[in-house]
Residue frames relative to the residue before (quaternion, step in Angstrom):
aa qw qx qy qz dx dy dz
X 1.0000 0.0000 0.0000 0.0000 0.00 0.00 0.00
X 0.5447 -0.6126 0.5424 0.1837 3.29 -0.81 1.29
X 0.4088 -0.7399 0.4293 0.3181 3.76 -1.00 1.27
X 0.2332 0.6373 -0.5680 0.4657 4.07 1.16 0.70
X 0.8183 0.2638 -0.1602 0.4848 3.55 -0.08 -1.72
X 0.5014 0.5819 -0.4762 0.4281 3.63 0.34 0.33
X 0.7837 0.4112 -0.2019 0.4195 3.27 0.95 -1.49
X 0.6151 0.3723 -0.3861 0.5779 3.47 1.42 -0.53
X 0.7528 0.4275 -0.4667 0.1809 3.61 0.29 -0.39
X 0.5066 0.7153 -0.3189 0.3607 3.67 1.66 0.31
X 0.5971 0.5339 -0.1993 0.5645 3.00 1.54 -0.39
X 0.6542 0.4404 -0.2622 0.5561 3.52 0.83 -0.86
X 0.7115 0.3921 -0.3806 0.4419 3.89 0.81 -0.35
X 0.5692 0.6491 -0.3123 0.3965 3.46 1.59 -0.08
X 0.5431 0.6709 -0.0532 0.5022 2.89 1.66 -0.85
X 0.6967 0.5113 -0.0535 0.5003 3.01 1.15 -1.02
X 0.7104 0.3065 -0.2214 0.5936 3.16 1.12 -0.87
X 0.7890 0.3158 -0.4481 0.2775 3.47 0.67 0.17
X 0.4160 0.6930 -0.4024 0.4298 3.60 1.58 0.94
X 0.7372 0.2700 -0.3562 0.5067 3.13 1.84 -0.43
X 0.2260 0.6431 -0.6441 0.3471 3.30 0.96 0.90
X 0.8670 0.1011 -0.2303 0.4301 3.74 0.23 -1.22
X 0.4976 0.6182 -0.5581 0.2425 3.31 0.65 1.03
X 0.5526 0.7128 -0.1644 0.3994 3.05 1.85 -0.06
X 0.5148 0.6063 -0.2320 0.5599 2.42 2.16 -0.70
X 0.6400 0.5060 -0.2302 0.5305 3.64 1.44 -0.88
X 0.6955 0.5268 -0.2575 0.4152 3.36 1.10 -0.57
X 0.4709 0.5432 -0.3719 0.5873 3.54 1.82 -0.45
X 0.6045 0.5080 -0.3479 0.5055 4.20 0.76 -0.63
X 0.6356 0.5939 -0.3351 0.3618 3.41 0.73 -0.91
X 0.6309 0.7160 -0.1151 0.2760 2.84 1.13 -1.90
X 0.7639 0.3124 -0.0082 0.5646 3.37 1.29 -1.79
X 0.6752 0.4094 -0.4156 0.4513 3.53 0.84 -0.34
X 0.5951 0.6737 -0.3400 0.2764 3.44 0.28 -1.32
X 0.6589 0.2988 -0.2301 0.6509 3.96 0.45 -0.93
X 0.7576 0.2447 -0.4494 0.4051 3.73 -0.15 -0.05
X 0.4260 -0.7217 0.3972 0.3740 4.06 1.48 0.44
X 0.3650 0.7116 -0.5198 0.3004 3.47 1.16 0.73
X 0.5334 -0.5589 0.4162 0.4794 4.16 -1.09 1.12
X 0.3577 -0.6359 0.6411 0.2379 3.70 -1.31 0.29
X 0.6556 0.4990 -0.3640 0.4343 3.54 0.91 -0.20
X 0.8544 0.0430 0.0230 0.5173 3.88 0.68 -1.00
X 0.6083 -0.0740 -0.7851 -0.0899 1.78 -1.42 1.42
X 0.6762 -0.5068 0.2509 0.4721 3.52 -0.86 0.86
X 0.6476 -0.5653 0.3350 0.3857 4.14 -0.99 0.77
X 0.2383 -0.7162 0.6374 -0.1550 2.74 -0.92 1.11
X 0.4723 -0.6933 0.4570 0.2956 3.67 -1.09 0.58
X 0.2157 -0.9030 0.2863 0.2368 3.51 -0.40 0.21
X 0.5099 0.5877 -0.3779 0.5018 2.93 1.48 0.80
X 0.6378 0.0358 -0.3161 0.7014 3.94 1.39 -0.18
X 0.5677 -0.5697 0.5545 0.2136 3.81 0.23 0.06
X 0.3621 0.7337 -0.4586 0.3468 3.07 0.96 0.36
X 0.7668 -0.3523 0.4650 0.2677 4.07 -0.95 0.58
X 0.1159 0.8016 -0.5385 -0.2326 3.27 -0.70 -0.47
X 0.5635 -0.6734 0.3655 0.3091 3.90 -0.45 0.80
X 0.4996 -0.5731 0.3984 0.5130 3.88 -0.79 -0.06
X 0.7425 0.4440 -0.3330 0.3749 3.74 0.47 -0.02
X 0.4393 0.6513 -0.3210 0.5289 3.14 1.79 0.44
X 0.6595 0.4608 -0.1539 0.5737 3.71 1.22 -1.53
X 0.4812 0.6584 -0.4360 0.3806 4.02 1.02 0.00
X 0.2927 -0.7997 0.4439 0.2790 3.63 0.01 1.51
X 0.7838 0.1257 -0.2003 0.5741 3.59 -1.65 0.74
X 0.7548 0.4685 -0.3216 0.3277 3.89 -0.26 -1.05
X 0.5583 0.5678 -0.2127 0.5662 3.24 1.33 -0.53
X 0.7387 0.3089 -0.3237 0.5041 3.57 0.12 -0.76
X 0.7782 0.2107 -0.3798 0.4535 3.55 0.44 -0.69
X 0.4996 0.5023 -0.6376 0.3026 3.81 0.39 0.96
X 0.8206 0.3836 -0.3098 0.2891 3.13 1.24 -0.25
X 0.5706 -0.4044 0.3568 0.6194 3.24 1.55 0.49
X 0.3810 -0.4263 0.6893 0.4449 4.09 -0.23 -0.94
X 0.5139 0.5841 -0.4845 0.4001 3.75 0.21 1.22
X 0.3560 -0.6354 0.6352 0.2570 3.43 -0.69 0.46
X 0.6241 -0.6852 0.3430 0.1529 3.29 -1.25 1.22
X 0.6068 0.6038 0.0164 0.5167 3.02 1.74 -0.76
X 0.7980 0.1559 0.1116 0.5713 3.15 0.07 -1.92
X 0.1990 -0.8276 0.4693 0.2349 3.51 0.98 -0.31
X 0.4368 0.5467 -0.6363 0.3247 3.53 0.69 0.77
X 0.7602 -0.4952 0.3651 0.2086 2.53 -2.27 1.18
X 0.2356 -0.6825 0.6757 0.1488 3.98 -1.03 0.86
X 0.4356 -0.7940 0.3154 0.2835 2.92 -1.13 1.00
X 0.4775 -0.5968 0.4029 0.5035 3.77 -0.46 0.21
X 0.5392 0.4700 -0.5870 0.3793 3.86 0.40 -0.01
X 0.2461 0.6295 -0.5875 0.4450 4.15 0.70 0.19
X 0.7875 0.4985 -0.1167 0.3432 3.24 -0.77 -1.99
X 0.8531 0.4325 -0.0871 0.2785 3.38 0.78 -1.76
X 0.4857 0.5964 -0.2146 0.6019 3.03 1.98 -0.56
X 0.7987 0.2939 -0.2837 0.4419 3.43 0.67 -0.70
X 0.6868 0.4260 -0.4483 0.3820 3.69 1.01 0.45
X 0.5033 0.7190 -0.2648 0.3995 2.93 1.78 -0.14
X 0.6327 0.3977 -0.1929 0.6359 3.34 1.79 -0.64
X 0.5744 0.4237 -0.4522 0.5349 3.58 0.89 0.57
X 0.6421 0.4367 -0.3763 0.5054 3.63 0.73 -0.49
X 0.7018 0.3907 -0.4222 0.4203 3.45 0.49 -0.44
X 0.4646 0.6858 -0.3660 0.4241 3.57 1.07 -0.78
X 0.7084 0.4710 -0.2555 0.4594 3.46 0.44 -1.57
X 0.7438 0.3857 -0.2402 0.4903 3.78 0.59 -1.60
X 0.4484 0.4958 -0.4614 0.5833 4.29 0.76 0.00
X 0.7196 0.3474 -0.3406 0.4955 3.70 0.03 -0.84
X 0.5261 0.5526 -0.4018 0.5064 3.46 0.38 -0.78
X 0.7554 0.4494 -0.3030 0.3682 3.60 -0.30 -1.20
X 0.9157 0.1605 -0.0610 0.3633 2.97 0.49 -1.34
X 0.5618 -0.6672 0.2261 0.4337 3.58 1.65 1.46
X 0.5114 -0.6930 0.3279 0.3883 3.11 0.81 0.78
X 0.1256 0.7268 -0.6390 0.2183 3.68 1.00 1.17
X 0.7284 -0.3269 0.3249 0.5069 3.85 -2.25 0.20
X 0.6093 0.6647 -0.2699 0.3378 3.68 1.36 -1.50
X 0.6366 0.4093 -0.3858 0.5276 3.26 1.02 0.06
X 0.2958 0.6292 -0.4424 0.5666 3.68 0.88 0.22
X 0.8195 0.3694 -0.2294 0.3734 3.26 -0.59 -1.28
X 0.7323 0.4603 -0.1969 0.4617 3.83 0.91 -1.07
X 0.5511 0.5195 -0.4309 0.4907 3.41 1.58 -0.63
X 0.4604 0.6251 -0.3289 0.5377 3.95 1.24 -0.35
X 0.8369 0.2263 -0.2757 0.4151 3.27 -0.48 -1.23
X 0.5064 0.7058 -0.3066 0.3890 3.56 1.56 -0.23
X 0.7819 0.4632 -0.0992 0.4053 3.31 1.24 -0.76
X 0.4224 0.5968 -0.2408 0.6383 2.83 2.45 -0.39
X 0.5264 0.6686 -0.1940 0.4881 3.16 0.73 -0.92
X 0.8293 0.3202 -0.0668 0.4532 3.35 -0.06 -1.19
X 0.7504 0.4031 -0.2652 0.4517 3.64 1.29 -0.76
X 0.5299 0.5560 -0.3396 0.5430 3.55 1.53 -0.35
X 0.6593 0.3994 -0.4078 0.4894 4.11 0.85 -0.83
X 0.7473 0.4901 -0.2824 0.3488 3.52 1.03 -0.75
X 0.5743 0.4948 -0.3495 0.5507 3.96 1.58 0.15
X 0.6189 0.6502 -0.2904 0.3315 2.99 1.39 -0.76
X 0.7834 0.3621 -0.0328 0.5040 2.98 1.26 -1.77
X 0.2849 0.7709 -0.2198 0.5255 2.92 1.82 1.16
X 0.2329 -0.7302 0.4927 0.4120 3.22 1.41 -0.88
X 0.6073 0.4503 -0.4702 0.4554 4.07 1.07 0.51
X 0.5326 -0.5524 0.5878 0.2562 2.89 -1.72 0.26
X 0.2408 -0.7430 0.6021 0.1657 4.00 -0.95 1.23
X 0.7774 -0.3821 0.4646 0.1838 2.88 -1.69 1.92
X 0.5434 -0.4611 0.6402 0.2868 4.13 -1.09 0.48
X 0.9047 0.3565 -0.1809 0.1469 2.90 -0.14 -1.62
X 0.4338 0.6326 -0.4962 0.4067 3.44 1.80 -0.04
X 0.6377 0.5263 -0.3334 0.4530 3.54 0.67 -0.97
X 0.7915 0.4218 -0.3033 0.3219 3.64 0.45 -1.19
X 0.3871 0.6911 -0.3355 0.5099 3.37 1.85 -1.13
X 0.7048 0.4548 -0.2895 0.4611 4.15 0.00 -1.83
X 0.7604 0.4189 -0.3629 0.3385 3.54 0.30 -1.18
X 0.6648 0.4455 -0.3857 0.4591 3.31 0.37 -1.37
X 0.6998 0.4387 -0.4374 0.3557 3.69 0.04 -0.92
X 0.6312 0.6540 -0.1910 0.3706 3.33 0.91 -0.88
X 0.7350 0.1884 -0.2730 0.5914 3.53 1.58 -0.69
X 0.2329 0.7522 -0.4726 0.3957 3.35 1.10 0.42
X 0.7254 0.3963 -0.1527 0.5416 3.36 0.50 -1.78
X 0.6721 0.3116 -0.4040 0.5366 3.89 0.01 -0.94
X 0.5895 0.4392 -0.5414 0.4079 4.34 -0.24 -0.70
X 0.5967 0.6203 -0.2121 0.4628 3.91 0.76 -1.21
X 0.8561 0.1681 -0.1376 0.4690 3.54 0.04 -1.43
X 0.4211 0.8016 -0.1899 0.3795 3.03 0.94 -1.18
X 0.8250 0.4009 -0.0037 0.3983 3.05 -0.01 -1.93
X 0.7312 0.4634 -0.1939 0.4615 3.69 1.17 -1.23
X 0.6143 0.3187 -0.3994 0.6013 3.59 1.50 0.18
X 0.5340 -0.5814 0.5555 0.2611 4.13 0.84 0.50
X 0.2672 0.6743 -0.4731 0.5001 3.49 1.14 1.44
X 0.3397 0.8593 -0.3787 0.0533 3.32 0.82 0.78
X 0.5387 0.6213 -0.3952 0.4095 3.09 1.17 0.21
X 0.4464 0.7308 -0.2634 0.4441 3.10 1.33 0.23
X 0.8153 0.3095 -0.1833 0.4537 2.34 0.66 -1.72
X 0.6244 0.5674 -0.3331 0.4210 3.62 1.00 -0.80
X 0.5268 0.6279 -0.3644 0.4421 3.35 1.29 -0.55
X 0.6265 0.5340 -0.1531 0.5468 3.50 0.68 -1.06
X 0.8096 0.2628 -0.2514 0.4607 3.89 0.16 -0.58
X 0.4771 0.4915 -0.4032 0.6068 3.55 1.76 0.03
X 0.5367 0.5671 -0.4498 0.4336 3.79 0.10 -0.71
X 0.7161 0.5189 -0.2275 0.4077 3.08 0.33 -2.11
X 0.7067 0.5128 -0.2823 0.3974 3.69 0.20 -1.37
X 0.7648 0.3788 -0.3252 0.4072 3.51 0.84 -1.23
X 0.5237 0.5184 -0.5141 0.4389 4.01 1.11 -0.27
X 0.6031 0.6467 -0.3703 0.2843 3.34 0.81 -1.23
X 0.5184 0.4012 -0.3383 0.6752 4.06 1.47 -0.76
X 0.6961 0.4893 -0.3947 0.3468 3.59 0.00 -0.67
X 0.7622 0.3511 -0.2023 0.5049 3.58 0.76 -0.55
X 0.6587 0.5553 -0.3252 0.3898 3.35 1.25 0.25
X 0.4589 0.6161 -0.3056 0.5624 2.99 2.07 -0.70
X 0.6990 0.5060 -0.2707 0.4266 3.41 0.27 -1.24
X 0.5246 0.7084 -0.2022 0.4267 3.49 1.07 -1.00
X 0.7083 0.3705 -0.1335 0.5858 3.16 0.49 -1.95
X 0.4363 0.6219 -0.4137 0.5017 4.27 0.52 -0.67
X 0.8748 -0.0449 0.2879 0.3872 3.25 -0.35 -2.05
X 0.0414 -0.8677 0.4890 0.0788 3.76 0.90 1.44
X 0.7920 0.3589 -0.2345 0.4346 3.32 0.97 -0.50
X 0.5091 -0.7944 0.2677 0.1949 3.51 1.24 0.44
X 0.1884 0.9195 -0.2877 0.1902 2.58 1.31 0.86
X 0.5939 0.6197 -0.1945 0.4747 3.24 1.82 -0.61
X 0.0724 -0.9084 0.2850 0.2971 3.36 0.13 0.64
X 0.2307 0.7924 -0.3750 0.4222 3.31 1.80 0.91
X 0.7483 0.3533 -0.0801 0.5558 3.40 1.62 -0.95
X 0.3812 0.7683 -0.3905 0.3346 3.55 1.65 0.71
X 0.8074 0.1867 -0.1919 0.5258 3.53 -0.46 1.27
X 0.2740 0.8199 -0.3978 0.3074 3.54 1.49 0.37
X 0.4480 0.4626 -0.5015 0.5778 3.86 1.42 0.06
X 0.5159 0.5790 -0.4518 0.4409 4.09 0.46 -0.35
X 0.4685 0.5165 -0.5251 0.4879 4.12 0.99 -0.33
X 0.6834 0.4131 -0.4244 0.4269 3.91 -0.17 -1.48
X 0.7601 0.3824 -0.3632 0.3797 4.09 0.21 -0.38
X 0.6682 0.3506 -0.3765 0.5374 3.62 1.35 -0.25
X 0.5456 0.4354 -0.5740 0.4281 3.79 0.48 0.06
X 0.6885 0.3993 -0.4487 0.4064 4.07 0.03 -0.55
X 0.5784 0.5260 -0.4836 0.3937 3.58 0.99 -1.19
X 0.7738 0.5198 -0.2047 0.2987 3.60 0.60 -1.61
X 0.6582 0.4520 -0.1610 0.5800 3.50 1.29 -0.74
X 0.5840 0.3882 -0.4966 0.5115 3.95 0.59 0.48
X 0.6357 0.5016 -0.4881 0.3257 3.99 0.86 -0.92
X 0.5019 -0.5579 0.4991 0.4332 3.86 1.34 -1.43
X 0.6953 -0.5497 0.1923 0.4212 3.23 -1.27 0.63
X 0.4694 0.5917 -0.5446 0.3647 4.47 0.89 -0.62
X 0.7615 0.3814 -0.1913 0.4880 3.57 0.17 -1.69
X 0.6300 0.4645 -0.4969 0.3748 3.69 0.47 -0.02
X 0.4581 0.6300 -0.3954 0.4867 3.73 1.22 -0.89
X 0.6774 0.6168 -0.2244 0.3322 3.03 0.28 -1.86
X 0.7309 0.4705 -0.1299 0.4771 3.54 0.70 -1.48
X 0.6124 0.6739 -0.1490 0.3854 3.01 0.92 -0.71
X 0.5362 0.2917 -0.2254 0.7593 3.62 1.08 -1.52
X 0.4525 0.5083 -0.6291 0.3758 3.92 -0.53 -0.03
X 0.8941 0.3474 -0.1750 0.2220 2.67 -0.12 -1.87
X 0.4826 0.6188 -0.3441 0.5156 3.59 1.55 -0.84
X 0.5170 0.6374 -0.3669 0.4380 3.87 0.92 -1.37
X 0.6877 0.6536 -0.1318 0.2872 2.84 0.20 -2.20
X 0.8788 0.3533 -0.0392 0.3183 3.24 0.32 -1.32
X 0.2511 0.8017 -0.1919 0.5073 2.66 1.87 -0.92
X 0.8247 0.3664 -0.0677 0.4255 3.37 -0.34 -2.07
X 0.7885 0.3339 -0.3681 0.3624 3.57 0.89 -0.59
X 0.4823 0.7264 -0.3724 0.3180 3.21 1.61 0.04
X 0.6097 0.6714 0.0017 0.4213 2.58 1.77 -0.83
X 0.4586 0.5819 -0.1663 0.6507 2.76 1.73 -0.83
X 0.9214 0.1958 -0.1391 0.3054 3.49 0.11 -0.91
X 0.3633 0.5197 -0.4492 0.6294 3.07 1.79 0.45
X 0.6104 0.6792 -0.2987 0.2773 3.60 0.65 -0.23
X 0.4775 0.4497 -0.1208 0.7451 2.89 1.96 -1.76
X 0.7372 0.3986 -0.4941 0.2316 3.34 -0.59 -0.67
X 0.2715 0.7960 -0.4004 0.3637 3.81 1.36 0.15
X 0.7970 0.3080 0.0472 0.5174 3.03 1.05 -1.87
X 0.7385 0.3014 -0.2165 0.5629 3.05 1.23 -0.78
X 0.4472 -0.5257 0.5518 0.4682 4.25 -1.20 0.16
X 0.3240 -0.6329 0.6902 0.1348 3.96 -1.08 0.31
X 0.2936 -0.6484 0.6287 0.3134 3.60 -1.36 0.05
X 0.6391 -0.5888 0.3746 0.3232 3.66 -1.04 -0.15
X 0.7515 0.1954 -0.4362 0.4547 2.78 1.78 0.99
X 0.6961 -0.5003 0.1183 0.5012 3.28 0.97 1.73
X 0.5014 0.5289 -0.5715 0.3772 3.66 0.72 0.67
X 0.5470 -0.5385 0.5428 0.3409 3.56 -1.58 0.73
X 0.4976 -0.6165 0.5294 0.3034 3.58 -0.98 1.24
X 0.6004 -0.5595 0.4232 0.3838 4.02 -1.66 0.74
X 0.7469 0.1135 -0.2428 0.6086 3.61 -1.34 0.86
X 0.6943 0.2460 -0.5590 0.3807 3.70 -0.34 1.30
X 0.8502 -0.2145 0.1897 0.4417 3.46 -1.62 0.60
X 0.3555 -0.6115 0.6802 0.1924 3.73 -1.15 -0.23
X 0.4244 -0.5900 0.6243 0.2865 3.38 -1.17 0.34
X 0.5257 -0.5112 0.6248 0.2683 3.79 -0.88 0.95
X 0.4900 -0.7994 0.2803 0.2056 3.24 -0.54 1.51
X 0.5940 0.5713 -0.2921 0.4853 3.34 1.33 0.10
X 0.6731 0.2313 -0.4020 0.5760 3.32 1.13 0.27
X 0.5696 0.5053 -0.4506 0.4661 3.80 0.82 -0.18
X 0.7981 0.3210 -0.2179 0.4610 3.83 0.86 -0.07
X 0.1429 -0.9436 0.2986 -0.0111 3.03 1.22 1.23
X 0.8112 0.2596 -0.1537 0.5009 3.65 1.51 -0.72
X 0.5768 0.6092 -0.3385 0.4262 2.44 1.68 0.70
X 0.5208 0.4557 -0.2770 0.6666 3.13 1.71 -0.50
X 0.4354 0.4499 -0.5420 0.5606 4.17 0.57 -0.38
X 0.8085 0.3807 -0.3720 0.2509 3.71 -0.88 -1.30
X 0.6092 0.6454 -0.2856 0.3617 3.11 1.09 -0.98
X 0.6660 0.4812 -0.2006 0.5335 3.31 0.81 -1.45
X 0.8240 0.3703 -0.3207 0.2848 3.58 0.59 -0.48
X 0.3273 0.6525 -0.4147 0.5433 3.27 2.27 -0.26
X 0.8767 0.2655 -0.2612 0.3045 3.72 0.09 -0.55
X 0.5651 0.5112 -0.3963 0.5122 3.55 1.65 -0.15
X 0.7370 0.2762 -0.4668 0.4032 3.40 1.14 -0.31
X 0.5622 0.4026 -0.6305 0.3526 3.70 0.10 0.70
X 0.7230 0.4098 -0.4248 0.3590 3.47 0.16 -0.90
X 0.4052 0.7675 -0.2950 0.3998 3.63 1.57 0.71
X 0.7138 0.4853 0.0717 0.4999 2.32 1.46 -1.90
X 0.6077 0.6206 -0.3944 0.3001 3.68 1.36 -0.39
């Protein structure tokens, strides 16, 4: 890269990371409304312990919590720090997506499926179950942008890459579906999180898909493991869930495809660089 695109591409990853600062901030709304089917748009945040509103200098990501101590302004109970942490956490990734992908439109599209991504592991590992529609919402928008950018620089393997990915989770999550409509398995928790790793996996091409792949087999593997591990100590049902009133699996092994997808969303870019 010529020392032009260097200089524009430092800015533009700065930029980036500070858009997914307040998308994180949206993505912490996502997080809490969505499983309880409550609108994410209205009414405007609000505390949920007095319900109170919340002011514009309250809704300022990170800068806000530590003006207020982690206190509500009001009620003074403690906010949690996963607030704060979610929303730098979606700026760092924001920044390192741009990065990867030279801060092209195509990095758009992944800062998306990124944020899907991140709000399904984070309901998930929640002990809720994520809405469809976060996943379906991320994707479509997500190939929207790569058919769009993509396409207008004659990046088509991308793009076709991406809408083939998509299609083939799309059987993958229907099978599973048809198996378990009501999700009852908890082997098959967070399985709307496929439609964001087929596009993620199918724009990089077939190396980083391989790549993603053993992760994910790896991945999963280990948490199975993991919970055959606990279940030693703890009784298990007969479908791999920890019987009521004993320990939990640490949510990374109790959310086994969810922590697989994850790991493989990020081995296959940093695959793909």
């Amino acid at each position: 890269m010529s020392s032009d695109g260097v200089s524009l591409l430092v800015p533009t990853i700065l930029i980036a990371g500070v858009i997914g600062i307040f998308v994180g901030s949206f993505l912490n709304v996502v997080v809490y409304r969505a499983p309880l089917g409550l609108s994410i748009s209205s009414p405007r945040s609000f505390c949920p312990t007095c319900r109170r509103q919340l002011s514009w200098w309250e809704n300022i990501p990170v800068a806000s919590w530590v003006g207020l101590r982690g206190r509500c302004h009001t009620c003074r109970v403690p906010i949690s720090i996963r607030y704060p942490l979610v929303e730098l956490s979606t700026g760092i990734i924001f920044a390192l997506v741009t990065w990867a992908w030279n801060g092209s439109v195509v990095a758009a599209a992944y800062c998306v499926l990124a944020s899907a991504a991140l709000a399904i592991s984070l309901i998930e590992y929640g002990g809720q179950r994520s809405p469809l529609v976060v996943a379906a919402f991320g994707t479509g928008l997500a190939l929207v942008i790569m058919v769009i950018g993509a396409g207008w620089h004659h990046h088509w393997r991308i793009v076709i890459g991406s809408l083939t990915g998509s299609a083939i989770a799309v059987v993958i999550y229907a099978v599973l579906r048809r198996h378990d409509p009501d999700c009852l398995d908890p082997r098959g928790h967070g399985r709307s999180e496929l439609l964001v790793a087929g596009c993620w996996v199918g724009g990089l091409g077939l190396g980083p898909a391989v790549v993603g792949a053993g992760f994910w087999v790896g991945t999963y593997l280990v948490c199975m493991v993991g919970v055959w591990i606990l279940s030693r100590q703890s009784p298990v049902s007969d479908r791999g869930a920890i019987v009521e009133g004993s320990s939990p699996p640490p949510p990374v092994f109790g959310n086994p495809l969810v922590s697989a997808l994850g790991m493989a969303l990020v081995a296959s870019l940093i695959a793909g660089w």
